[in-house]
C-alpha positions as CSV (number, residue, x, y, z in Angstrom):
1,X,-4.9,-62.1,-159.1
2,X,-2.9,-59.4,-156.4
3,X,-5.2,-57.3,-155.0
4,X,-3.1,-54.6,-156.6
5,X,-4.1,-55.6,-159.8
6,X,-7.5,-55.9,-159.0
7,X,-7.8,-52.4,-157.7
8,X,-5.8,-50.7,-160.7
9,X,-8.8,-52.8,-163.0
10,X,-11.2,-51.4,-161.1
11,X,-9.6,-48.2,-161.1
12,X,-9.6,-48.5,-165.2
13,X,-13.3,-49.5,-165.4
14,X,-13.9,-46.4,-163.3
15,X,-12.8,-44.3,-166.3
16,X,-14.0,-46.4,-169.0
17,X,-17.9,-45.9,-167.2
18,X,-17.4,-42.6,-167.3
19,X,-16.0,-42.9,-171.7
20,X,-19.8,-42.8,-173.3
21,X,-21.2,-40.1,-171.2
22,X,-17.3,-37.9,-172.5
23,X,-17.8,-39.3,-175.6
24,X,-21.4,-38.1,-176.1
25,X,-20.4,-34.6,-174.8
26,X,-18.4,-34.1,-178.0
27,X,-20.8,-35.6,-179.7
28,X,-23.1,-33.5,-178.5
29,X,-20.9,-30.3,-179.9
30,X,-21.6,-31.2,-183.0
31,X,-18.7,-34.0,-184.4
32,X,-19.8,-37.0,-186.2
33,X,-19.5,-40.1,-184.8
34,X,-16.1,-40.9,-187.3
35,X,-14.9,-38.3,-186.5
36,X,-15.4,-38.2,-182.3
37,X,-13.7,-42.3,-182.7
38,X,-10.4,-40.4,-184.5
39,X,-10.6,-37.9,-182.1
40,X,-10.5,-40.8,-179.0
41,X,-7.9,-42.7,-180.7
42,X,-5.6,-40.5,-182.4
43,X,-5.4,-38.6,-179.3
44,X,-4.6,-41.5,-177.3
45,X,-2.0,-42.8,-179.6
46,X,-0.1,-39.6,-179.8
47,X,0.2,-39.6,-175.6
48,X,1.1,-43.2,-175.7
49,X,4.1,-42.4,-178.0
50,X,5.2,-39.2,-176.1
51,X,4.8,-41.0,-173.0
52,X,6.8,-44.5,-174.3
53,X,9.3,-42.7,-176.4
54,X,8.6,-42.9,-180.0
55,X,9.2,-45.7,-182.2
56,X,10.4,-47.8,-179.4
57,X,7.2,-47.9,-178.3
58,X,5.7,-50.4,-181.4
59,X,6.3,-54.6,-181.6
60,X,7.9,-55.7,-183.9
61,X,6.1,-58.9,-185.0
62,X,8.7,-62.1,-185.5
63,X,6.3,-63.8,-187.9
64,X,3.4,-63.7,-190.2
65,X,0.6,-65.2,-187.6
66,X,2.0,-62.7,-185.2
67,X,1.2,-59.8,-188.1
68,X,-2.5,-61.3,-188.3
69,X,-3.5,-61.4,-184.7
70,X,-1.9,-57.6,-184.4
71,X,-4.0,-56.7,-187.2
72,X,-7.2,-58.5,-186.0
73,X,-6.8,-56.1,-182.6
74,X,-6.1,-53.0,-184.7
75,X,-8.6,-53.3,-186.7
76,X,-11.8,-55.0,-184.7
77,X,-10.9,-52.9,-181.6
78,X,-10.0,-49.4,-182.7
79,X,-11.7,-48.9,-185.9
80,X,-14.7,-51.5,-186.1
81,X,-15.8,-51.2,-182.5
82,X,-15.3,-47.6,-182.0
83,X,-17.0,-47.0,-185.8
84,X,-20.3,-48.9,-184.5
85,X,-20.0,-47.8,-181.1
86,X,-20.0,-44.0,-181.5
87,X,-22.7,-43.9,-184.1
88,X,-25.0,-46.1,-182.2
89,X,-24.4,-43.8,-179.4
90,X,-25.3,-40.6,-181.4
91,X,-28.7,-42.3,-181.8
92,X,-29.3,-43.6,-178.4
93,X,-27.5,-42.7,-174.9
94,X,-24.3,-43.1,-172.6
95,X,-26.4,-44.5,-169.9
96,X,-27.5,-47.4,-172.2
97,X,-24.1,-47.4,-173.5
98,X,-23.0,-48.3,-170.1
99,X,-25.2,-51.1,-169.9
100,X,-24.6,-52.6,-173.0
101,X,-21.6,-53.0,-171.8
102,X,-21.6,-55.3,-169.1
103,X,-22.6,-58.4,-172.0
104,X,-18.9,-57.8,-173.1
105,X,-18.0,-61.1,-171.1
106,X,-20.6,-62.9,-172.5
107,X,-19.1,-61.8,-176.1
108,X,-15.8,-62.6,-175.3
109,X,-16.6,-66.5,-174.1
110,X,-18.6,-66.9,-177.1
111,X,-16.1,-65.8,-179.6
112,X,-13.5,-67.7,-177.1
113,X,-16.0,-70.4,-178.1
114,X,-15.8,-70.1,-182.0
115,X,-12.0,-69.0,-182.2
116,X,-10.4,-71.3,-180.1
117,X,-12.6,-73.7,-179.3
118,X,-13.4,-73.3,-175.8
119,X,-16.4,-75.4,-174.6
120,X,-19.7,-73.6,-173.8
121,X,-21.8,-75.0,-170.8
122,X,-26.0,-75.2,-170.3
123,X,-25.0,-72.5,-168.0
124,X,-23.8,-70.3,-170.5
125,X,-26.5,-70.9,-172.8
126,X,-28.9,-69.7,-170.2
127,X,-26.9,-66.5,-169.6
128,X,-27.0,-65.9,-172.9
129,X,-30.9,-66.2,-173.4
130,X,-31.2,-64.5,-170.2
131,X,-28.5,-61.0,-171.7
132,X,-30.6,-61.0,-174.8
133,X,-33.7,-60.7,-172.6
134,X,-32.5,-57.8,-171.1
135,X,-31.2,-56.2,-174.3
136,X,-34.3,-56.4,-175.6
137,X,-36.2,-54.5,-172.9
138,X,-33.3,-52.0,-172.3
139,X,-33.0,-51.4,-176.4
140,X,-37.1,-51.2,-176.6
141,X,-37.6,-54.2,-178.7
142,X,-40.7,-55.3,-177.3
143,X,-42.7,-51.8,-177.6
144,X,-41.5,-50.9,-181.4
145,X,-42.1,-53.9,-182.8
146,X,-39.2,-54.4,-184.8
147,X,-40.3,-51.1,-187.1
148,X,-36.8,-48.7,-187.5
149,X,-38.9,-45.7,-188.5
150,X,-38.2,-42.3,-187.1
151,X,-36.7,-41.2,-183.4
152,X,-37.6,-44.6,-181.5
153,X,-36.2,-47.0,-184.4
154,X,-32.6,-44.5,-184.9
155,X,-32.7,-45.0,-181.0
156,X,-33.3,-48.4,-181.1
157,X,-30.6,-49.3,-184.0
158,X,-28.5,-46.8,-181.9
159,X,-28.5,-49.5,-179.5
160,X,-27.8,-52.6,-181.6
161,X,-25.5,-51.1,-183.2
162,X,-23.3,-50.6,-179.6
163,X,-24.4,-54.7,-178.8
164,X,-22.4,-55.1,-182.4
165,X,-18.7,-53.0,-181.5
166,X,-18.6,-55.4,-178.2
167,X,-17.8,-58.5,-181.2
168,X,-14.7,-55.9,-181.7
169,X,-13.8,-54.6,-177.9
170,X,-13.5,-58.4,-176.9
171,X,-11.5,-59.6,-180.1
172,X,-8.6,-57.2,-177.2
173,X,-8.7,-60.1,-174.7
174,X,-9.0,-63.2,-177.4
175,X,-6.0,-61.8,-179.8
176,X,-3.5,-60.1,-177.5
177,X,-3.6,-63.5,-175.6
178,X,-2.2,-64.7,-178.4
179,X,0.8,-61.9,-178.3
180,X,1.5,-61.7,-174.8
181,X,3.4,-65.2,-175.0
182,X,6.2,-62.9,-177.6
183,X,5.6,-59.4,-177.0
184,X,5.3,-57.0,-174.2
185,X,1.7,-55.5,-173.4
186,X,2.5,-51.8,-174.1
187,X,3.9,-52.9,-177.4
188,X,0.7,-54.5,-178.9
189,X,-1.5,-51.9,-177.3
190,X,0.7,-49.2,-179.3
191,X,0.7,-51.2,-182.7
192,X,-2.6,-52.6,-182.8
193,X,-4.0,-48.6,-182.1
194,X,-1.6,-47.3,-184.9
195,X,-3.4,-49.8,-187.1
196,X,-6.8,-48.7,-186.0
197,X,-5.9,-45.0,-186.3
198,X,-4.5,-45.4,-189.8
199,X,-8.1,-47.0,-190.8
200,X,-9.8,-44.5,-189.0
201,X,-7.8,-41.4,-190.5
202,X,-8.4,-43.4,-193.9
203,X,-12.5,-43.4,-193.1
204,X,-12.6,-39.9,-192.5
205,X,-10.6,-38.6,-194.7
206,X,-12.7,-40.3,-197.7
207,X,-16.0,-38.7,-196.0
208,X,-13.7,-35.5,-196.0
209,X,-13.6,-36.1,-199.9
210,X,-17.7,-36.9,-200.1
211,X,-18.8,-34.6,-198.0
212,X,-16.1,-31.7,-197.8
213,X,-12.9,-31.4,-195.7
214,X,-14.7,-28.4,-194.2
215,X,-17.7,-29.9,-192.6
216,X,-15.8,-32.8,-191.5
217,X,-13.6,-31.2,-189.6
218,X,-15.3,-27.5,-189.2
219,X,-16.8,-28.7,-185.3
220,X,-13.1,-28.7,-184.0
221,X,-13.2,-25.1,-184.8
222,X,-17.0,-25.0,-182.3
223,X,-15.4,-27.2,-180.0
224,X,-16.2,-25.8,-176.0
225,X,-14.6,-26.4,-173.1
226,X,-16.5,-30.0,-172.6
227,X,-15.9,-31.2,-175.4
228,X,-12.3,-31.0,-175.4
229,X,-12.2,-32.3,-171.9
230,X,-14.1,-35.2,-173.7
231,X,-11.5,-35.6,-175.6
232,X,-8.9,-35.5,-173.0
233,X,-10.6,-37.7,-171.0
234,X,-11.7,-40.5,-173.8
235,X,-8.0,-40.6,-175.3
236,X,-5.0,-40.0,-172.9
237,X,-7.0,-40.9,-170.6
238,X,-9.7,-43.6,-171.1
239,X,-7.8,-45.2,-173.7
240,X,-4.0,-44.5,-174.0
241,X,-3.3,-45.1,-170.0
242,X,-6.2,-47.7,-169.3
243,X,-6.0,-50.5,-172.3
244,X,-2.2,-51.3,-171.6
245,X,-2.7,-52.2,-167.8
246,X,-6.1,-54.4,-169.3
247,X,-3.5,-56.2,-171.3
248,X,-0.5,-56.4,-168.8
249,X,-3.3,-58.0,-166.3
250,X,-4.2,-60.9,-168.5
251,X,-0.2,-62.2,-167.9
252,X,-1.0,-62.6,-164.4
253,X,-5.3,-63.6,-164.3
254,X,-7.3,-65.6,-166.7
255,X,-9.7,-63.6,-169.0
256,X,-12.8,-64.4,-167.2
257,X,-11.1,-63.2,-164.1
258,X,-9.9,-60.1,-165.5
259,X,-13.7,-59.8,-167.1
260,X,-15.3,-59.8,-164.0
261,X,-14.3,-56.2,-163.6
262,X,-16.1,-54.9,-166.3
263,X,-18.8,-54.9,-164.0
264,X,-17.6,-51.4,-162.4
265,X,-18.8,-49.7,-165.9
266,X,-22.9,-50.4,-166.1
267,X,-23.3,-49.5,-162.6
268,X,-21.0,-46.2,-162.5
269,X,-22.2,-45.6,-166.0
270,X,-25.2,-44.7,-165.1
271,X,-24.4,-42.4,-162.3
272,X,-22.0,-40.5,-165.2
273,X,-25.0,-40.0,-167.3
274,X,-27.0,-39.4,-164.9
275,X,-25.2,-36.5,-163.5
276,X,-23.6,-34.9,-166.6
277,X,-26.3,-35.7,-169.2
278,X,-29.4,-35.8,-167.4
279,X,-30.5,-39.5,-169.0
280,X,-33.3,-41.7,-167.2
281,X,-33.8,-45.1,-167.8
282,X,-37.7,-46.2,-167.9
283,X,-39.0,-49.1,-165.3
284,X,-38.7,-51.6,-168.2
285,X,-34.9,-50.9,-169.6
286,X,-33.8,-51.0,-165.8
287,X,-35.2,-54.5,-165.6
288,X,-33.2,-55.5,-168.6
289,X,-30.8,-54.1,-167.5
290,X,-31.3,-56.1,-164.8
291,X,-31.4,-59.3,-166.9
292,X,-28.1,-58.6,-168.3
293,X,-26.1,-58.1,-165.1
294,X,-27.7,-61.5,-163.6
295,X,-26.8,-63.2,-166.9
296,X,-23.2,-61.9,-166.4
297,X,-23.2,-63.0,-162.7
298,X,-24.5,-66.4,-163.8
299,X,-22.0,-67.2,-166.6
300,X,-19.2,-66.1,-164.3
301,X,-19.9,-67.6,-160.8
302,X,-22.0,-70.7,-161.7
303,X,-19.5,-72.8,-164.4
304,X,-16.6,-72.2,-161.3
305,X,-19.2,-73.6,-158.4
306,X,-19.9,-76.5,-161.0
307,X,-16.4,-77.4,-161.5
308,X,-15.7,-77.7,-157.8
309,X,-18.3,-79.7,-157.7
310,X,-16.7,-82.6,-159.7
């Protein structure tokens, strides 16, 4: 890819490391986890469609499988990864968060694997083995034995639950493929969100119902400075400017290419919640996270070195 495009991805991963440890500071204010995703996303879809200039912002899909892959995005990306990721990360921390993160590419070959087919190599079998390692000693697996009772098992399912939204944040890559042959980047970013947002409006307005308008909505009201500037930061920002450039890149680079990048978040992650959070990570969840950014490196470099090879 042009080194332009490589340091604009960088740039993005920059401010996505920095989305859990925002994210948890308006958390932290007291909004639900439902309620801090709508927050992200409605947020960033309104500043898309100032920005863009209204309606003539959205795709307008030219067939049914076009509908499909536009609702896959929508739906896996801005409602069910956001949905898992913010309520494991009410349970557990940005730092971790950050972490977590970094097995996204491994997500995204394996469901390149089981949606279109894609071969997987010894190689990436080993990473695998080798991420799951790590996420066991970063998530605490090996001390709790498997018990989810009190702090340590809402931190611990905290933590799963963030491994589970990356099946959603990579579905991005796999499905806009798909698009970008039709439709223009910007266009399926701004679609696809408008169909997470709808299902996120839908999901909290129906715990509005259960639990009361009031309290779902009543911490806006509490909000402080940080939080708001989480907000800011996690939707115009983090979302609405970053994940059209993510999809404009993958015209020019392959997705493993484009993946490679991702690595920019677990490292300045945990500087970010570090500094604003005050999070340590024990001896044993830095060597899993350890693990997981070898496994990474391994699935990446090794299948290209093998390939010259022949």
């Amino acid at each position: 890819m042009k080194l332009k495009t490589l340091l604009i991805l960088i740039l993005c991963n920059l401010i996505w490391s920095a989305n859990p440890a925002m994210a948890k500071l308006i958390l932290n204010d007291g909004a639900s986890p439902m309620l801090t995703a709508w927050l992200r996303y409605s947020s960033a879809l309104l500043a898309f469609v100032m920005i863009s200039g209204g309606r003539s912002a959205f795709m307008r899909p030219k067939r049914g499988s076009d509908w499909l892959w536009v609702f896959v995005i929508g739906f896996m990306v801005f409602f069910f990864a956001p949905a898992l990721q913010m309520t494991g990360l009410h349970a557990s921390h940005a730092t971790e968060n950050a972490l977590i993160v970094a097995m996204e590419p491994l997500i995204t070959v394996f469901l390149a694997w089981l949606i279109v087919g894609e071969a997987l190599s010894w190689v990436h079998l080993l990473a695998f083995a080798a991420a799951l390692l790590g996420f066991s000693l970063l998530a605490g697996l090996n001390a709790m034995d498997f018990s989810l009772g009190g702090k340590e098992g809402a931190h611990l399912l905290g933590n799963l639950l963030m491994l589970g939204s990356l099946l959603g944040e990579a579905c991005y890559s796999i499905a806009g493929r798909k698009l970008l042959l039709r439709y223009s980047p910007s266009g399926i970013f701004a679609t696809a969100l408008g169909i997470g947002v709808f299902f996120l409006t839908l999901t909290t307005i129906i715990s509005g119902v259960r639990h009361g308008v009031g309290p779902v909505f009543a911490p806006l009201l509490s909000f402080g400075p940080k939080a708001w500037i989480g907000v800011l930061f996690v939707g115009p920002l983090g979302t609405a400017l970053t994940y059209p450039y993510w999809m404009s890149a993958l015209q020019e680079a392959s997705i493993a290419s484009v993946a490679l990048t991702l690595f920019v978040q677990p490292v300045f992650g945990s500087v970010w919640g570090t500094l604003f959070l005050d999070e340590r990570l024990s001896a044993a969840q830095w060597t899993g996270a350890a693990f997981i950014l070898t496994a990474v490196v391994l699935s990446m470099v090794a299948p290209a070195r093998l390939l010259n090879k022949k």
